[in-house]
N, C-alpha and C positions, 0 to 999 in steps of 0.2 A: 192123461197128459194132454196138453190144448194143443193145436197143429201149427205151424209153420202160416204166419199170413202173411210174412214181412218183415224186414229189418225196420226198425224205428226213424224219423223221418231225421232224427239228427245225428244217426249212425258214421255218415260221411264225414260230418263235419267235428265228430266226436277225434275221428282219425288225422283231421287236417290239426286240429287241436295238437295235438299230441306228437303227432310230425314238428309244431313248431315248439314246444316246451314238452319234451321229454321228460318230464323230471317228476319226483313221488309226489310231488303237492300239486301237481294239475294231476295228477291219476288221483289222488285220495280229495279232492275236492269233486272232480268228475265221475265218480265212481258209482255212483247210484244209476248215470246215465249208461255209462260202457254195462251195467249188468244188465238194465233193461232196455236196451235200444239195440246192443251188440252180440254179450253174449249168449244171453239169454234166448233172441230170436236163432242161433247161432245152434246151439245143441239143441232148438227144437226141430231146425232144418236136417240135420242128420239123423235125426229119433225120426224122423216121418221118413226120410230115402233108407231106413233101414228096412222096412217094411219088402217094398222092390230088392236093394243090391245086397240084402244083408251084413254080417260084421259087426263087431261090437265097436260104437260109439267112443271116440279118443277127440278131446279136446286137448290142445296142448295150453300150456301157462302164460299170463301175458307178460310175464317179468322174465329177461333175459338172463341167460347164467354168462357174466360178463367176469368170471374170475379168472380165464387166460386169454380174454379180448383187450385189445386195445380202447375198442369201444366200450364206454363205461356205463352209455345210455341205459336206463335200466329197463324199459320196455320196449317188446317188439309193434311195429308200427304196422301188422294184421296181427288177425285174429283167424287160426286154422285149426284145422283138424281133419279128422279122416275115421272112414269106413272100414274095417280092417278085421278077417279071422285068422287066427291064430294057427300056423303052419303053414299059413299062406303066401305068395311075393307079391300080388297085386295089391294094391290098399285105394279106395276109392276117394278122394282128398278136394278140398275145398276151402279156400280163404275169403274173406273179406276185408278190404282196406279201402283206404282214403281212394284208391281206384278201382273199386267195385266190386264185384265177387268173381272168382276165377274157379275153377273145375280144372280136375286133371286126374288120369289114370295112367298105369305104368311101374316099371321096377325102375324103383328107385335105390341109387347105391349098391350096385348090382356087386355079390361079394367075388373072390374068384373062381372060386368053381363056378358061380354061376359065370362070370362072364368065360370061360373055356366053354362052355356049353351055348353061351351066346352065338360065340365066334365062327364055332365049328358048324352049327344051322343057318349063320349068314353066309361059310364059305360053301357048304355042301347045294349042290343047281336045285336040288327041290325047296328044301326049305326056306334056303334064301331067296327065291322067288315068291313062294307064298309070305317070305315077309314083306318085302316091295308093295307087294299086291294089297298087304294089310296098312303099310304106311300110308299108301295113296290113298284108300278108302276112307281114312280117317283126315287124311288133310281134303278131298272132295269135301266131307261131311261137314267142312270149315274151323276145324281142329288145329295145332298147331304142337310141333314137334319140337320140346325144348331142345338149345343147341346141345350140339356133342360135345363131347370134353376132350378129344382130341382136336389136333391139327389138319392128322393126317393117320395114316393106317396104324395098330397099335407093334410095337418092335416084333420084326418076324413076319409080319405079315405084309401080303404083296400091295405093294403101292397101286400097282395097273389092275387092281380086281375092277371087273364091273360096280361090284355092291360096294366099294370102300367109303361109299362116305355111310353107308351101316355099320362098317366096321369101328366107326371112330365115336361110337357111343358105348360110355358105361353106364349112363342111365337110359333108360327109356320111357319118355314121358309123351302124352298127347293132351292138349287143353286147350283153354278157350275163357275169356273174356267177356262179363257183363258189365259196360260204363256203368258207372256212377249215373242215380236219375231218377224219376220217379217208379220205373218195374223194382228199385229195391224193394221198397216199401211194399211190394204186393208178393203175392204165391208165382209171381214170374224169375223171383231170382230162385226160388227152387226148381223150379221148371229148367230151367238155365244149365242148373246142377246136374239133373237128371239126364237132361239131350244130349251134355255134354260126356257123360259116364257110358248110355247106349251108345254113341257113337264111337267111343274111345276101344270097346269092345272086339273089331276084329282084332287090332293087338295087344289087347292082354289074353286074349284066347291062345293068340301066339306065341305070346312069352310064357303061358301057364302049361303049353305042349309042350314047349322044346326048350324052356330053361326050370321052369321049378324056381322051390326054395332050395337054399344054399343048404348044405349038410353041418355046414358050423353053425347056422341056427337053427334045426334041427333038435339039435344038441343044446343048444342053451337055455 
């Protein structure tokens, strides 16, 4: 298989496209382009970082399942996918869109047992200090923490914690941003990929000690 040298140099602009006419007749007219400019460079980018983070290769579909959205648009405006073995909660993940490629690791959609397991390592002084310790690591490394889904502490639990504003996460994500420009087009937006996955690393080490996978997927 050929490696990873770049996204196609009209990959951006395939997306700006497609941001302004959503619709099946600019994708089946542009479609030669989105395979070889987008996706194509796109699962070769993951088949080359499998090598390092391992996981089997998941591209997702570009057409939307818009049958209980409002929104009718029928394609998604990136293009992602993710690193991922199976019984595992961390997945190593990656998009590109009309603003460039983005990296992120992290439990995503944490179920509830996982998040009871979350709660109890952010409220217990050891654990939840070594996660602190692991949050700031990763935002030093220039990483960025998507936001929480709460407001504030989740029901039951103490509003005055030190760590509350850890408590008011049911996802946990760390990532980072490569503009739009000419490093697409080269072996630098996989570079990108990768710093951005080593670095995300103290905390999924931490989510992979003290939350695991959920037992209901497990099971399924």
């Amino acid at each position: 298989m050929a490696a990873f040298d770049g996204f196609g140099a009209g990959a951006v602009a395939w997306f700006e496209g497609l941001e302004r006419d959503n619709s099946r007749e600019y994708f089946k007219a542009t479609r030669a382009t989105f395979d070889a400019e987008v996706r194509g460079p796109f699962e070769l980018l993951l088949a080359d970082l499998s090598d390092e983070f391992g996981g089997e290769v998941h591209v997702f579909r570009q057409h939307r399942d818009v049958r209980f959205s409002p929104d009718k648009s029928p394609y998604k405006t990136r293009t992602y996918g993710l690193l991922h073995d199976s019984g595992e909660a961390n997945a190593w993940y990656a998009e590109v869109s009309a603003r460039g490629v983005y990296a992120a690791a992290g439990y995503w959609r944490m179920a509830s047992d996982q998040l009871e397991r979350y709660r109890a390592a952010v409220l217990a002084d050891d654990t939840g200090a070594a996660l602190g310790e692991a949050t700031r690591a990763v935002q030093d490394a220039g990483l960025e923490l998507a936001p929480p889904a709460l407001k504030t502490a989740p029901r039951g639990m103490p509003r005055d914690h030190p760590r509350v504003a850890l408590l008011r996460y049911k996802d946990l994500i760390a990532g980072s941003r490569l503009a739009p420009g000419p490093a697409l087009a080269t072996r630098a937006a996989l570079e990108h990929v990768a710093a951005t996955w080593r670095s995300a690393r103290p905390l999924t080490a931490w989510l992979d000690d003290h939350v695991g996978t959920s037992a209901d997927s497990q099971r399924s």
